[in-house]
PDB file of N, CA, C, O and CB in Angstrom:
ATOM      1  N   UNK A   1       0.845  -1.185   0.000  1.00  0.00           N
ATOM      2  CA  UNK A   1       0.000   0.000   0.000  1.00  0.00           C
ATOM      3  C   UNK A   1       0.886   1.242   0.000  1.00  0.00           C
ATOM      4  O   UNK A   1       1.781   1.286   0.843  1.00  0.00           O
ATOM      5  CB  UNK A   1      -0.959   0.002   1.223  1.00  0.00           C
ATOM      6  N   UNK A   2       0.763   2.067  -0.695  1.00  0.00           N
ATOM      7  CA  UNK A   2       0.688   3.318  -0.652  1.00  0.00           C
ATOM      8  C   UNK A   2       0.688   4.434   0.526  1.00  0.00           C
ATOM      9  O   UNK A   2       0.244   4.008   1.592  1.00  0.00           O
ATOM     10  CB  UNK A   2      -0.185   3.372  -1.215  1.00  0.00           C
ATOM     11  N   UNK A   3       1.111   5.804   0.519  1.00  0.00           N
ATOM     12  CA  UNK A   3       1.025   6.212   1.426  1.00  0.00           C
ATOM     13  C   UNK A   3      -0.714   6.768   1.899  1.00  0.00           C
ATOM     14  O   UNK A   3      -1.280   6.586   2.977  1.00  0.00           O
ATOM     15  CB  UNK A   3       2.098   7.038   1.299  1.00  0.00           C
ATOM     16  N   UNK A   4      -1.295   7.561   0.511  1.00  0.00           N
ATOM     17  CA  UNK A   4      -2.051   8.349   0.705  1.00  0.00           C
ATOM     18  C   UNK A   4      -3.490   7.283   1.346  1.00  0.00           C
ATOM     19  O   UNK A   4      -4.297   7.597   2.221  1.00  0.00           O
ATOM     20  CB  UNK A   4      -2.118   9.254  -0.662  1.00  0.00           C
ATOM     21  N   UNK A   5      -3.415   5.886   0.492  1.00  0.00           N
ATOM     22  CA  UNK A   5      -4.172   4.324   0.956  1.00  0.00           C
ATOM     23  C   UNK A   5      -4.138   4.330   2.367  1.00  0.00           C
ATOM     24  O   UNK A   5      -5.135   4.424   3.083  1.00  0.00           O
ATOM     25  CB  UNK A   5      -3.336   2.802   0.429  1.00  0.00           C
ATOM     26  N   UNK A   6      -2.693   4.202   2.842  1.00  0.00           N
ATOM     27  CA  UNK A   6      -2.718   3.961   4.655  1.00  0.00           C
ATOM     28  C   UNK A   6      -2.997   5.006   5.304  1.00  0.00           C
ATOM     29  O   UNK A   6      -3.237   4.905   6.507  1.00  0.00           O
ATOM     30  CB  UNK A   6      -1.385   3.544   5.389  1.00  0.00           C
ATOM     31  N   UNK A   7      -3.035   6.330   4.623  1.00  0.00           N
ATOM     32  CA  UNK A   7      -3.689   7.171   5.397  1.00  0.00           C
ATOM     33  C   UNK A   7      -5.498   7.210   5.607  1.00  0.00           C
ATOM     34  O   UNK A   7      -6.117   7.343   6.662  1.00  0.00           O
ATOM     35  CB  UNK A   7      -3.167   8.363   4.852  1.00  0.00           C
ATOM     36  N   UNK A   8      -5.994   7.058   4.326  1.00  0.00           N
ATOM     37  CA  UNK A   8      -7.620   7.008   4.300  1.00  0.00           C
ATOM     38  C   UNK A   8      -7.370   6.049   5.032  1.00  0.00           C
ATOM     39  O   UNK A   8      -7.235   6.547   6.150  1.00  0.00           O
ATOM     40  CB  UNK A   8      -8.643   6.807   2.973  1.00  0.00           C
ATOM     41  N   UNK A   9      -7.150   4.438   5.136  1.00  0.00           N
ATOM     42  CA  UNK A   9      -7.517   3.564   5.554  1.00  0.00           C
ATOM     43  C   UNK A   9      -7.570   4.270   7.054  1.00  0.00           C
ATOM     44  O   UNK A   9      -8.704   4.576   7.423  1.00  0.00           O
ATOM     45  CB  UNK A   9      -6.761   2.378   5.160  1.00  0.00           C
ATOM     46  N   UNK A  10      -6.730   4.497   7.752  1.00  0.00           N
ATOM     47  CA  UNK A  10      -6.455   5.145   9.197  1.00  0.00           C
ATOM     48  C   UNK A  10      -7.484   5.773   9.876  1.00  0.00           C
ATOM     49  O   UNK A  10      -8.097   5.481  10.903  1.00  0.00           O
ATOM     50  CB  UNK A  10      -5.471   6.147   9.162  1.00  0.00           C
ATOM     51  N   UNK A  11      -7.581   7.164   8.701  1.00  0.00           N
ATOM     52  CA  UNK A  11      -8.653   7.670   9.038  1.00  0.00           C
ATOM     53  C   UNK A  11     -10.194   7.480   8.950  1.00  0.00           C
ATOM     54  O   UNK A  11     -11.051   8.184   9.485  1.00  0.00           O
ATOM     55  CB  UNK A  11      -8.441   8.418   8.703  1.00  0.00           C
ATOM     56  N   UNK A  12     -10.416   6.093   7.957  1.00  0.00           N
ATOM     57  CA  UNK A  12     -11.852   5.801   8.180  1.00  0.00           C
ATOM     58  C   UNK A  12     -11.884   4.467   9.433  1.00  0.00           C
ATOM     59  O   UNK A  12     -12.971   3.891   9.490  1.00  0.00           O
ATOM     60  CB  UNK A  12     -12.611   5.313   6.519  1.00  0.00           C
ATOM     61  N   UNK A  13     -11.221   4.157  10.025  1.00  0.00           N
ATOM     62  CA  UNK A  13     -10.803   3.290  11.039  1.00  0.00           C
ATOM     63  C   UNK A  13     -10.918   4.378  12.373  1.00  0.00           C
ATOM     64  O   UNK A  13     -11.361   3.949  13.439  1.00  0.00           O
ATOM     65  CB  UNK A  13      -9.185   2.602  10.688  1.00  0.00           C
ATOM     66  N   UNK A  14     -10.641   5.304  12.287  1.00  0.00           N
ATOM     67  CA  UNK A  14     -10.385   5.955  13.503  1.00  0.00           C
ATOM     68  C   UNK A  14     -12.205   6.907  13.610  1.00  0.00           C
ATOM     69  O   UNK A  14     -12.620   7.193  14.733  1.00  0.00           O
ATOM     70  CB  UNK A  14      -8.622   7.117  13.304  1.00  0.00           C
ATOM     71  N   UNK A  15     -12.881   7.196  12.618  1.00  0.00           N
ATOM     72  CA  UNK A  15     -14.082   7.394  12.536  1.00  0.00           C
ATOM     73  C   UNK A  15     -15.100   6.351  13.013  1.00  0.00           C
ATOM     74  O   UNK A  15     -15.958   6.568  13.868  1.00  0.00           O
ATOM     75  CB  UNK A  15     -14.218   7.688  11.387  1.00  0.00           C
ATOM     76  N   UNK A  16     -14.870   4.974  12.238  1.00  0.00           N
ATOM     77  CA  UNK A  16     -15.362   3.559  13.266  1.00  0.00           C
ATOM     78  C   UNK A  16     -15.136   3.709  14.725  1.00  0.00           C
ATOM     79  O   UNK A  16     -15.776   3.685  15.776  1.00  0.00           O
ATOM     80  CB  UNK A  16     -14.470   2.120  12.918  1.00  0.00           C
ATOM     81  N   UNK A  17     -14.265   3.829  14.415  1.00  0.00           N
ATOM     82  CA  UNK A  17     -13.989   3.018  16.450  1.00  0.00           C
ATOM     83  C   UNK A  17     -14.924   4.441  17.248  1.00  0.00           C
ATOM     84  O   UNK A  17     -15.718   4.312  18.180  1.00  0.00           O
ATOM     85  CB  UNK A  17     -11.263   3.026  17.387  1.00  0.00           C
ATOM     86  N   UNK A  18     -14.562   5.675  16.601  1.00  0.00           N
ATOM     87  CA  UNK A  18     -15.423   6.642  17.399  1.00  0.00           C
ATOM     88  C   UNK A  18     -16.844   6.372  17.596  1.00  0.00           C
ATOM     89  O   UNK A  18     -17.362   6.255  18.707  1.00  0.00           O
ATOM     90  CB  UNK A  18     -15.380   7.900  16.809  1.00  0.00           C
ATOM     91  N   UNK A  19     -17.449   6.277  16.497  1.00  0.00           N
ATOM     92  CA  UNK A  19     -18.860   5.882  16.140  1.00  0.00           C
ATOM     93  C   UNK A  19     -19.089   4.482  17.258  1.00  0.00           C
ATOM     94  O   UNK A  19     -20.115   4.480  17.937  1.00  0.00           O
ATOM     95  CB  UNK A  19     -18.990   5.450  14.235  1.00  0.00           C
ATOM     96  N   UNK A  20     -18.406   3.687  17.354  1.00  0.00           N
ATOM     97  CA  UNK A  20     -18.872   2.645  18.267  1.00  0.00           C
ATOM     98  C   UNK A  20     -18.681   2.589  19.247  1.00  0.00           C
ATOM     99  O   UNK A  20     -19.333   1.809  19.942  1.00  0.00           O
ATOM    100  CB  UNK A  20     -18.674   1.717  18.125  1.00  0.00           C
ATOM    101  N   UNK A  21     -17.332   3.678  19.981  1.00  0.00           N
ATOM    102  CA  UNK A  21     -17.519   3.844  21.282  1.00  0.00           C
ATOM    103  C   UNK A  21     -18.555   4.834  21.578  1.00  0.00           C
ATOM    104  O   UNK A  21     -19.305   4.614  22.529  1.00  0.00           O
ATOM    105  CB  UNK A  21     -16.343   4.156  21.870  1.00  0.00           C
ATOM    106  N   UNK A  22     -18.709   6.060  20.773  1.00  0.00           N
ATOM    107  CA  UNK A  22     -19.844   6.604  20.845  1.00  0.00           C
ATOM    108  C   UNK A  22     -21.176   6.080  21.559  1.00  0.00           C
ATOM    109  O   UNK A  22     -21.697   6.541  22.574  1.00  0.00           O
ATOM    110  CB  UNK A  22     -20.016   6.780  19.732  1.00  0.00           C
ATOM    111  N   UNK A  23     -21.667   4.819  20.643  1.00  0.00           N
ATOM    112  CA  UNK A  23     -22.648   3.610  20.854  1.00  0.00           C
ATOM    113  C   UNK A  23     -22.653   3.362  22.092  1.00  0.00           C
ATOM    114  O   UNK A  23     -23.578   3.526  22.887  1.00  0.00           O
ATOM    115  CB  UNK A  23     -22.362   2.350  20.166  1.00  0.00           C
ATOM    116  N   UNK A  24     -21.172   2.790  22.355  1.00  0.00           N
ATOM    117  CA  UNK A  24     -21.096   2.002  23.888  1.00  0.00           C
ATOM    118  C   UNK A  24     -21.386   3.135  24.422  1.00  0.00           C
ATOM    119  O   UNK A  24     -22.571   3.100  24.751  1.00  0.00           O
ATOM    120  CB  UNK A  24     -19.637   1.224  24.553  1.00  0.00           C
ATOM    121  N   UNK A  25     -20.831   4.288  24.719  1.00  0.00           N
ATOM    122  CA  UNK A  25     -20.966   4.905  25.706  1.00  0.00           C
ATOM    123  C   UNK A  25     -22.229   5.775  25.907  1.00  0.00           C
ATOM    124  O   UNK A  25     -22.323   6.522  26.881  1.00  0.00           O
ATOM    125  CB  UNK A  25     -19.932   5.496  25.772  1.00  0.00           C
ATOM    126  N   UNK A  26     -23.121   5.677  25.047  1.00  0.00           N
ATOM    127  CA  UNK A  26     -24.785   6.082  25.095  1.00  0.00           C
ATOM    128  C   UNK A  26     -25.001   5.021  25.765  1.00  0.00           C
ATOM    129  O   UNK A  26     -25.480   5.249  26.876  1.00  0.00           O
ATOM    130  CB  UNK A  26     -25.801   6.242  23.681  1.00  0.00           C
ATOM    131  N   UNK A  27     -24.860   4.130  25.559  1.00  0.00           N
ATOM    132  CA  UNK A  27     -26.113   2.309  26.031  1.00  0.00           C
ATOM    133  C   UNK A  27     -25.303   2.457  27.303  1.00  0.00           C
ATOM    134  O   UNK A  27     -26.079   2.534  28.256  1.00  0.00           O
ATOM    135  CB  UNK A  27     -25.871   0.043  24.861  1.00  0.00           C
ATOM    136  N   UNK A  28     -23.995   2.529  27.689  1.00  0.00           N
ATOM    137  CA  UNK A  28     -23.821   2.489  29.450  1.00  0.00           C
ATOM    138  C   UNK A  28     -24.631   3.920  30.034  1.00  0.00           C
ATOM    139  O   UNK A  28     -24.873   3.802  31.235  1.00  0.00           O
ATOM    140  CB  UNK A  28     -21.802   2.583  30.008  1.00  0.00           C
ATOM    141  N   UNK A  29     -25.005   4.970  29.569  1.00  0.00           N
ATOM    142  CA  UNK A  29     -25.771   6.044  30.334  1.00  0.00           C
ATOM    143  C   UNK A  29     -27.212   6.121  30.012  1.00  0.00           C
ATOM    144  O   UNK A  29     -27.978   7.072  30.161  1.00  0.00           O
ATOM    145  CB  UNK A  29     -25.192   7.398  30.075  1.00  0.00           C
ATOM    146  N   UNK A  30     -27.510   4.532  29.379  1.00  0.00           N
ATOM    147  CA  UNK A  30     -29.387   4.101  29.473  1.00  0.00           C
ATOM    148  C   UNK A  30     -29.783   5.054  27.865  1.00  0.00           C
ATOM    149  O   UNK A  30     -30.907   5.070  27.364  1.00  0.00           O
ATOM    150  CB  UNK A  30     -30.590   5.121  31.537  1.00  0.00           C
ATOM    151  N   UNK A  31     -28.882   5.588  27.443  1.00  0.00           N
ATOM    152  CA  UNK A  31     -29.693   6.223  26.318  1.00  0.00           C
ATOM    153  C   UNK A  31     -29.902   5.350  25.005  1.00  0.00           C
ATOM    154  O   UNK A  31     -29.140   4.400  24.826  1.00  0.00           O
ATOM    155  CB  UNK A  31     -28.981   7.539  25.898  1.00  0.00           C
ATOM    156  N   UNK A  32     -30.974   5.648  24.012  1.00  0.00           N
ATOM    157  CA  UNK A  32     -31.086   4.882  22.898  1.00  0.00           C
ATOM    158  C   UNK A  32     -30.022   5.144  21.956  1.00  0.00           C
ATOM    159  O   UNK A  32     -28.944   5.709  22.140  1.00  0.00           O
ATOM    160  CB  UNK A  32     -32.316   5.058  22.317  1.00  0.00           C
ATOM    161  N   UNK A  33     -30.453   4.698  21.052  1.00  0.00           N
ATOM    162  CA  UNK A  33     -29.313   4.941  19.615  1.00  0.00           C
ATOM    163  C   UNK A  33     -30.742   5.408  18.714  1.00  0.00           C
ATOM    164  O   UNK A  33     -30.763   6.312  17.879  1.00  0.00           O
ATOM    165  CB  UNK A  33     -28.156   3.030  18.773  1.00  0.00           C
ATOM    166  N   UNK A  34     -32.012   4.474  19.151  1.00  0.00           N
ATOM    167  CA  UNK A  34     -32.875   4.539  18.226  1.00  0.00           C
ATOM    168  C   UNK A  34     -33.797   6.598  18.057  1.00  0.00           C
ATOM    169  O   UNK A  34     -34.137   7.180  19.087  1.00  0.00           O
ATOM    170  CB  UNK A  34     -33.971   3.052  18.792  1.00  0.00           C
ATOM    171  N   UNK A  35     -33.940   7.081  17.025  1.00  0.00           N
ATOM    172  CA  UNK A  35     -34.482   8.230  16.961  1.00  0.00           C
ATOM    173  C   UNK A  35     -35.466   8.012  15.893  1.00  0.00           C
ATOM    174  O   UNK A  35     -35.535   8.760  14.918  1.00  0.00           O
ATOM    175  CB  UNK A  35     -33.536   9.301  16.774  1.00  0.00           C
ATOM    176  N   UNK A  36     -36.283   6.922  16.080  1.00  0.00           N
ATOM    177  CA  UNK A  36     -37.580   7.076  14.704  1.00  0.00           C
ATOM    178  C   UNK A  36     -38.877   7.487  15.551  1.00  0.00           C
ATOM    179  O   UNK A  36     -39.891   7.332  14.871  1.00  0.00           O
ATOM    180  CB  UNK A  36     -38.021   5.262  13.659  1.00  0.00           C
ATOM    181  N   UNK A  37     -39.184   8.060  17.092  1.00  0.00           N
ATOM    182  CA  UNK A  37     -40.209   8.267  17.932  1.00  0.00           C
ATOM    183  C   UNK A  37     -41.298   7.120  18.098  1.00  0.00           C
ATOM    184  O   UNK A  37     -42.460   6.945  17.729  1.00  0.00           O
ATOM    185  CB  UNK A  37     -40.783   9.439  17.503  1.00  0.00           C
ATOM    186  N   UNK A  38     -40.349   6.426  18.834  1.00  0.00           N
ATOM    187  CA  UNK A  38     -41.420   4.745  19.291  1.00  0.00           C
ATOM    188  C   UNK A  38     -42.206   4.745  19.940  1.00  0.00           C
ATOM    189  O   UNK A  38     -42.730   3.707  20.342  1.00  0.00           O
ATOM    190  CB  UNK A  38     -40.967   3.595  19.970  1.00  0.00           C
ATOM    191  N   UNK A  39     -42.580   5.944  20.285  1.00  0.00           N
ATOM    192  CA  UNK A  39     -43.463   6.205  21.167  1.00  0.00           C
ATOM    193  C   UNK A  39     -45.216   5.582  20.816  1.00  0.00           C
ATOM    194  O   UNK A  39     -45.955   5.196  21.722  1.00  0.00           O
ATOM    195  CB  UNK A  39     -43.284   7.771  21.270  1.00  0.00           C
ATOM    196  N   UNK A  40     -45.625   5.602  19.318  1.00  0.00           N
ATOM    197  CA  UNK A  40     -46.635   4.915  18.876  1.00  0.00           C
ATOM    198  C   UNK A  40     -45.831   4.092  18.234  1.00  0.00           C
ATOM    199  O   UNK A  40     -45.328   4.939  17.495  1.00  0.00           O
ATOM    200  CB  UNK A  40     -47.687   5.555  18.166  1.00  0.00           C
ATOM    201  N   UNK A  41     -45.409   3.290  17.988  1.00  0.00           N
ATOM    202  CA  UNK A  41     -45.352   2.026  17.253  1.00  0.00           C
ATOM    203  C   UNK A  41     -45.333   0.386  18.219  1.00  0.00           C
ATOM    204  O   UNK A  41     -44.935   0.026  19.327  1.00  0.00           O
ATOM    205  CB  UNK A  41     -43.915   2.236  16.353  1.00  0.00           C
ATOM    206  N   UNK A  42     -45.938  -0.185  17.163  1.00  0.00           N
ATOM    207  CA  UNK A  42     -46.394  -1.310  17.552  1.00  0.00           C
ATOM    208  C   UNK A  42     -45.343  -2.375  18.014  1.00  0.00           C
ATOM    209  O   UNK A  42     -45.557  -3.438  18.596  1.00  0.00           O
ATOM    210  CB  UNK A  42     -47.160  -1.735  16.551  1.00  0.00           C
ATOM    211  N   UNK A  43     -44.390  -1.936  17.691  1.00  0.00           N
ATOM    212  CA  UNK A  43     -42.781  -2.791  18.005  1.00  0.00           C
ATOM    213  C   UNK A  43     -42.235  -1.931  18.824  1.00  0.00           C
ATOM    214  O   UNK A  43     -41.007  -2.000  18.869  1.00  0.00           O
ATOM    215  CB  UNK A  43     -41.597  -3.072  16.662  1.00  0.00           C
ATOM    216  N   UNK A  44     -42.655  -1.266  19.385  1.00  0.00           N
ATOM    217  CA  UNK A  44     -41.868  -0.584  20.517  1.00  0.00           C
ATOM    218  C   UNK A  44     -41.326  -1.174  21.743  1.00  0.00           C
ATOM    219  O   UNK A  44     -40.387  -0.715  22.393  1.00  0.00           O
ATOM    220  CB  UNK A  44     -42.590   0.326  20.983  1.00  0.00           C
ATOM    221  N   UNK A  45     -42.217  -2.571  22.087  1.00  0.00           N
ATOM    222  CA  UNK A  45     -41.737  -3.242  23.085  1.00  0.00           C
ATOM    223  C   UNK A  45     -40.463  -3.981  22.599  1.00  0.00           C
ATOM    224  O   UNK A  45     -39.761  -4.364  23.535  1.00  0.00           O
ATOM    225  CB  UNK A  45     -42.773  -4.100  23.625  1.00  0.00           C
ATOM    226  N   UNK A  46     -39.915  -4.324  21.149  1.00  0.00           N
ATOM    227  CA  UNK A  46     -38.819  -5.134  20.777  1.00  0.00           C
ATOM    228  C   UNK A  46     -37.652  -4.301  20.637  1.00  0.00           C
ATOM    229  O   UNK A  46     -36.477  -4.669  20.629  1.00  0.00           O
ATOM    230  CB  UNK A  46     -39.073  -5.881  19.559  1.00  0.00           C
ATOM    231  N   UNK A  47     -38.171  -2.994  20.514  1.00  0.00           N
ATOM    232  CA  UNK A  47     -36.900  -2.034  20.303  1.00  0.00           C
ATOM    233  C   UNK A  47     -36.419  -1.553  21.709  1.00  0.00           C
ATOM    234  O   UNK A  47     -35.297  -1.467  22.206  1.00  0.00           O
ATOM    235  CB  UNK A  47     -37.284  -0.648  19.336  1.00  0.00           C
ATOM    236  N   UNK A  48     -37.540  -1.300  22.121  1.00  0.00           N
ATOM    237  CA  UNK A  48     -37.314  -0.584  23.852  1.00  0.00           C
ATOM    238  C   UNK A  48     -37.845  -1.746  25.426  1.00  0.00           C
ATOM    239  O   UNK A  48     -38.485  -1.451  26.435  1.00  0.00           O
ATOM    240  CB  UNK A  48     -38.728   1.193  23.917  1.00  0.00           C
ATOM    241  N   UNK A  49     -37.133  -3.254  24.920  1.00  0.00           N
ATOM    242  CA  UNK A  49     -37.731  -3.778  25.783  1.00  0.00           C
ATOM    243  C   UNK A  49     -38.064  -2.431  27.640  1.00  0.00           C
ATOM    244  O   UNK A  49     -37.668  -1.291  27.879  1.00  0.00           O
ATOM    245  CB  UNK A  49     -36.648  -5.283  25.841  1.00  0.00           C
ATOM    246  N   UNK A  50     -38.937  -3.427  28.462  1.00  0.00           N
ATOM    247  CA  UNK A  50     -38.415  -2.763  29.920  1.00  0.00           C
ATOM    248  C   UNK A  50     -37.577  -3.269  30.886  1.00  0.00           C
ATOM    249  O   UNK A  50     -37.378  -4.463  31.109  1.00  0.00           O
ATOM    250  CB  UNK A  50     -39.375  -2.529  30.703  1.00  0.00           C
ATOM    251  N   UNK A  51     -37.115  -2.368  31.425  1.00  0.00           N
ATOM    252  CA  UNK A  51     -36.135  -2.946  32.524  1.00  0.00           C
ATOM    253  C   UNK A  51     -36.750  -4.130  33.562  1.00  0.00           C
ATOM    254  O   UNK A  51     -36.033  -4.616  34.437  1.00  0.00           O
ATOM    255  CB  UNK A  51     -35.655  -1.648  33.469  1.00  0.00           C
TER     256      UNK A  51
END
């Protein structure tokens, strides 16, 4: 590989890992990921089981 290759590669690697600690670190402070307003929908119990 190339230089300018190992650089994109790097930097779309370092955008992942943000994005998924991101994730983790919403779901350890109880928050969703989900934003479609489940509030009426009929699958709301599969998306938002309860504690």
């Amino acid at each position: 590989m190339n230089l300018p290759t190992t650089i994109g590669v790097i930097i779309v690697a370092v955008i992942f890992v943000a994005i998924v600690a991101r994730e983790i670190y919403n779901r350890k402070k109880g928050k969703s990921s989900c934003s479609c307003g489940c509030s009426g929908c009929a699958m709301k119990d599969k998306c938002h089981p309860e504690k």
